[in-house]
Kinemage of the C-alpha trace (Angstrom):
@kinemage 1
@onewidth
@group {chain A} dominant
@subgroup {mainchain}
@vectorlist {calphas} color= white
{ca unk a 1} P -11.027 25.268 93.949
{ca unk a 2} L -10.936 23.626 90.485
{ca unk a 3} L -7.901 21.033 89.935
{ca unk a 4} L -6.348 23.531 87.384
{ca unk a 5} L -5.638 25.835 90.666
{ca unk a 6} L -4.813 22.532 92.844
{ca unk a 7} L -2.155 22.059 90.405
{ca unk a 8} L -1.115 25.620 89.784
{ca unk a 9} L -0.826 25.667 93.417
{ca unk a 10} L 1.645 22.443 93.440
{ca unk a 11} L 3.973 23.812 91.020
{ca unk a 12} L 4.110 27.396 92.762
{ca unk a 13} L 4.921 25.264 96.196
{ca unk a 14} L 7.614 22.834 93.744
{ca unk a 15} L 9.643 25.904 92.448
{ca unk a 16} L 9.479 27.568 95.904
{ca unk a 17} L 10.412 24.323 97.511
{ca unk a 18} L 13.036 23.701 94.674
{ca unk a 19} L 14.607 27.274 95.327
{ca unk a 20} L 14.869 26.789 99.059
{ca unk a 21} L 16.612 23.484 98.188
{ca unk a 22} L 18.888 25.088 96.242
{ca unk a 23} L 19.115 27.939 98.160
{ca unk a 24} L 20.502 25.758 101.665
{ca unk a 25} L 22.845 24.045 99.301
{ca unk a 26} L 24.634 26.874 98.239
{ca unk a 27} L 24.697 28.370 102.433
{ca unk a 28} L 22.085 30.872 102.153
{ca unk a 29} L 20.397 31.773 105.406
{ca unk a 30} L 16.565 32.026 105.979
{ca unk a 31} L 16.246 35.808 106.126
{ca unk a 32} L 17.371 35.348 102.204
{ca unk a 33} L 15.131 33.015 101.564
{ca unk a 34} L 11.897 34.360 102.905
{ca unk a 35} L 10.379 34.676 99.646
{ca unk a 36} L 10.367 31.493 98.697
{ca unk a 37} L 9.415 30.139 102.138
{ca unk a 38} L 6.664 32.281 101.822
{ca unk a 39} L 5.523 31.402 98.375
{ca unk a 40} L 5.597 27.513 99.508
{ca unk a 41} L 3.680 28.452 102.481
{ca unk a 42} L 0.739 29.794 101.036
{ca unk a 43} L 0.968 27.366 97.943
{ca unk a 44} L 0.290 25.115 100.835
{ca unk a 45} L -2.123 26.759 102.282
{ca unk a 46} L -3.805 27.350 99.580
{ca unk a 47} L -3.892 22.845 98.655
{ca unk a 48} L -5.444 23.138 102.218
{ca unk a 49} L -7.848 25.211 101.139
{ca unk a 50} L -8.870 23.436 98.024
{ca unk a 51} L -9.145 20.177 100.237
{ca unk a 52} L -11.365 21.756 103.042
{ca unk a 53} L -13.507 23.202 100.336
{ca unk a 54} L -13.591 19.483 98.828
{ca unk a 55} L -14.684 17.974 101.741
{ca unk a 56} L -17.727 20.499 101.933
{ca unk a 57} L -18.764 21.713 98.733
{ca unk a 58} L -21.965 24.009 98.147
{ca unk a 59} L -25.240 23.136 97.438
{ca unk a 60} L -24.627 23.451 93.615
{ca unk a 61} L -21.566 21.882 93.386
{ca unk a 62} L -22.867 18.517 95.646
{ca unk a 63} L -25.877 18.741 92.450
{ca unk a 64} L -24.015 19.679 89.434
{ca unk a 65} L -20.576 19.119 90.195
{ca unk a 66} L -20.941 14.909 90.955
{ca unk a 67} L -17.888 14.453 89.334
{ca unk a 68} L -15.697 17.126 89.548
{ca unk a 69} L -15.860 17.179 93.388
{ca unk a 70} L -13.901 13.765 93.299
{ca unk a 71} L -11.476 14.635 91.061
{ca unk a 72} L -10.453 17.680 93.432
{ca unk a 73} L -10.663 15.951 96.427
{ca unk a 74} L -8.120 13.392 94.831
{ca unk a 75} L -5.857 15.702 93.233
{ca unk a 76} L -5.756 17.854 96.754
{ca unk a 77} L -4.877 14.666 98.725
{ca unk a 78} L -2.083 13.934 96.162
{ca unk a 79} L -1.063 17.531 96.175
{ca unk a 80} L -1.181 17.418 100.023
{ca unk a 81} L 1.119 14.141 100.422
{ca unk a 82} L 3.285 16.025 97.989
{ca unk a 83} L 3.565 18.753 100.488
{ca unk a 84} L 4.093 16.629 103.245
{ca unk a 85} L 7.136 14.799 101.716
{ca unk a 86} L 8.131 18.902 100.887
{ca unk a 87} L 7.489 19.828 104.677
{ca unk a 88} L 9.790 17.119 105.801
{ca unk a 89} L 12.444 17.086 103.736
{ca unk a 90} L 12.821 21.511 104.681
{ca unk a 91} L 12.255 20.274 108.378
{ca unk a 92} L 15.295 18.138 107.969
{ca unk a 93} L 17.226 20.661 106.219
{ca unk a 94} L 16.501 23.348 109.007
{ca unk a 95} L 17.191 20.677 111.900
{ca unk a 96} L 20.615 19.906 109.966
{ca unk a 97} L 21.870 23.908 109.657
{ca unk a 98} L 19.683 26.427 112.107
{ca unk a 99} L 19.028 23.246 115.023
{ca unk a 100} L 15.394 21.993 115.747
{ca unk a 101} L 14.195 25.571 116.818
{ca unk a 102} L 14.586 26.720 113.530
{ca unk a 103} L 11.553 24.466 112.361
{ca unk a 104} L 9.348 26.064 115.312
{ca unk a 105} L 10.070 29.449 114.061
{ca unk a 106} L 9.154 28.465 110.421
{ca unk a 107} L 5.914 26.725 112.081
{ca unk a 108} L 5.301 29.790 113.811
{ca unk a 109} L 5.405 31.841 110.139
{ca unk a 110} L 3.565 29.450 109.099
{ca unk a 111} L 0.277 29.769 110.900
{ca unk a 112} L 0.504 33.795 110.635
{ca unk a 113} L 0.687 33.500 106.575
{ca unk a 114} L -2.080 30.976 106.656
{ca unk a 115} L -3.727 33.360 109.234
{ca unk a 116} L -3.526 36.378 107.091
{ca unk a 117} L -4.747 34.138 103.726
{ca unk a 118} L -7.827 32.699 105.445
{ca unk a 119} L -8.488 36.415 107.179
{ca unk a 120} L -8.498 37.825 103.168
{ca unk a 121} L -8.228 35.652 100.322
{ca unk a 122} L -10.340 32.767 101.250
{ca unk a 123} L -12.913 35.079 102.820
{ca unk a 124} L -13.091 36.519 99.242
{ca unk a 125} L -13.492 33.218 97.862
{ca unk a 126} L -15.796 31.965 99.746
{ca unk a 127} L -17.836 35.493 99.560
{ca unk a 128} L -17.851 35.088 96.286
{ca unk a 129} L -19.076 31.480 95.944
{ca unk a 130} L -22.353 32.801 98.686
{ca unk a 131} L -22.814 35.479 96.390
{ca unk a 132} L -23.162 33.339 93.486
{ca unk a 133} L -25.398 30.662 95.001
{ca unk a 134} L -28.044 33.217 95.891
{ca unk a 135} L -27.999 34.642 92.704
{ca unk a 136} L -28.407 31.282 90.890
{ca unk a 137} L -31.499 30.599 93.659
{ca unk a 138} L -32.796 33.791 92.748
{ca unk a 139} L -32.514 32.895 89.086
{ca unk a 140} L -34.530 29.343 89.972
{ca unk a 141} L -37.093 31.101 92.003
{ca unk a 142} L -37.533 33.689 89.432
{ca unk a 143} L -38.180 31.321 86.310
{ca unk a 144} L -40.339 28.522 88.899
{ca unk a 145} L -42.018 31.989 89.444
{ca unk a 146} L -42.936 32.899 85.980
{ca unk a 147} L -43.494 28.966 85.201
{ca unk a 148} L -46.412 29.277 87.838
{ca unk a 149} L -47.696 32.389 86.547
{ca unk a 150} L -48.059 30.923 82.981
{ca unk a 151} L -49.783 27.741 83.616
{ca unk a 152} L -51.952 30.163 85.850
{ca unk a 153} L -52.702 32.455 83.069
{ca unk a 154} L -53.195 29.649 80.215
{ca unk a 155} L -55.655 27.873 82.870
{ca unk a 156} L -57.444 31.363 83.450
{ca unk a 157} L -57.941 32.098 79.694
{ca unk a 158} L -59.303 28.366 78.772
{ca unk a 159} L -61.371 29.031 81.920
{ca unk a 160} L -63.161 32.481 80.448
{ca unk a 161} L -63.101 30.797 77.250
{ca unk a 162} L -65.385 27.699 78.464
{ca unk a 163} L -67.504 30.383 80.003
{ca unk a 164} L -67.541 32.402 76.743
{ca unk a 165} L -68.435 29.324 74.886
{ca unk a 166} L -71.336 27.930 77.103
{ca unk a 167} L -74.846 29.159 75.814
{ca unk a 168} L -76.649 31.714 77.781
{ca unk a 169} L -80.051 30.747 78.379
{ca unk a 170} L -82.584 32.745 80.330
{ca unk a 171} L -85.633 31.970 81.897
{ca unk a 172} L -88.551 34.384 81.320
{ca unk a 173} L -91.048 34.977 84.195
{ca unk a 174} L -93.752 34.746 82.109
{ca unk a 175} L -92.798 31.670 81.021
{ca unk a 176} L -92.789 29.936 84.269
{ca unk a 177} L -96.104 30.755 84.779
């Protein structure tokens, strides 16, 4: 993940988390929140995501992306502290209104939405980042390929031309007697 989706992710997860707020000040009950929970749930799964795939990047991004790969791995810690301050603060507010099992039951949720997300959209994601390694290999190999087959065929042709160039001389029998 790129930090423009680290942070895309953040505000999705701020509004949600902002509604929620909002949403146990004025009494509301979970059941009417559920879309919101769920939209800060995967907005925070999805920070996970982008920090997992920071700590192991692909072979092209360790090569070509030097640089960027810091600046997501710092902007997903950020973004994950963020969360964490988030995840506390709605653990509080459950503890305070629905009692401490509410925040199991919210766990539980939890872990199925970031079940689901890792059992479809990350599995996409990262199917798509495979795909597009071994097509950029394929592109290397093909033009390391056709590198090799020119300085074959210009060594070939300067070859036949030396042997084109050389005199021919022959040596008559009757001459060696």
């Amino acid at each position: 993940m790129d930090p423009v989706t680290i942070s895309l992710a953040v505000g999705v997860a701020s509004k949600a988390f902002d509604a929620i707020k909002s949403g146990f000040a004025m009494g509301r009950d979970l059941e009417q929140m559920s879309g919101d929970l769920s939209r800060w749930m995967g907005a925070s799964s999805d920070v996970d995501q982008a920090e997992k795939q920071a700590k192991n990047p692909g072979v092209f991004g360790k090569v070509f992306g030097g640089g960027s790969i810091e600046a997501v791995a710092l902007q997903a810690y950020a973004a994950k502290k963020k969360l964490e301050e988030q995840r506390y603060e709605l653990k509080m507010f459950l503890n305070m209104t629905h009692g401490p099992q509410a925040y199991d039951e919210l766990l539980a949720m939890e872990g199925k939405i970031r079940k689901e997300r890792q059992e479809t959209v990350y599995k996409q994601q990262q199917l798509r980042k495979e795909i597009g390694e071994a097509i950029t290999w394929l592109i290397v190999a093909v033009v390391i390929s056709g590198f090799v087959f020119l300085l074959v065929s210009v060594w070939a042709n300067r070859a036949q031309a030396y042997v084109d160039v050389q005199p021919k001389t022959f040596i008559l029998r009757d001459e060696i007697e």
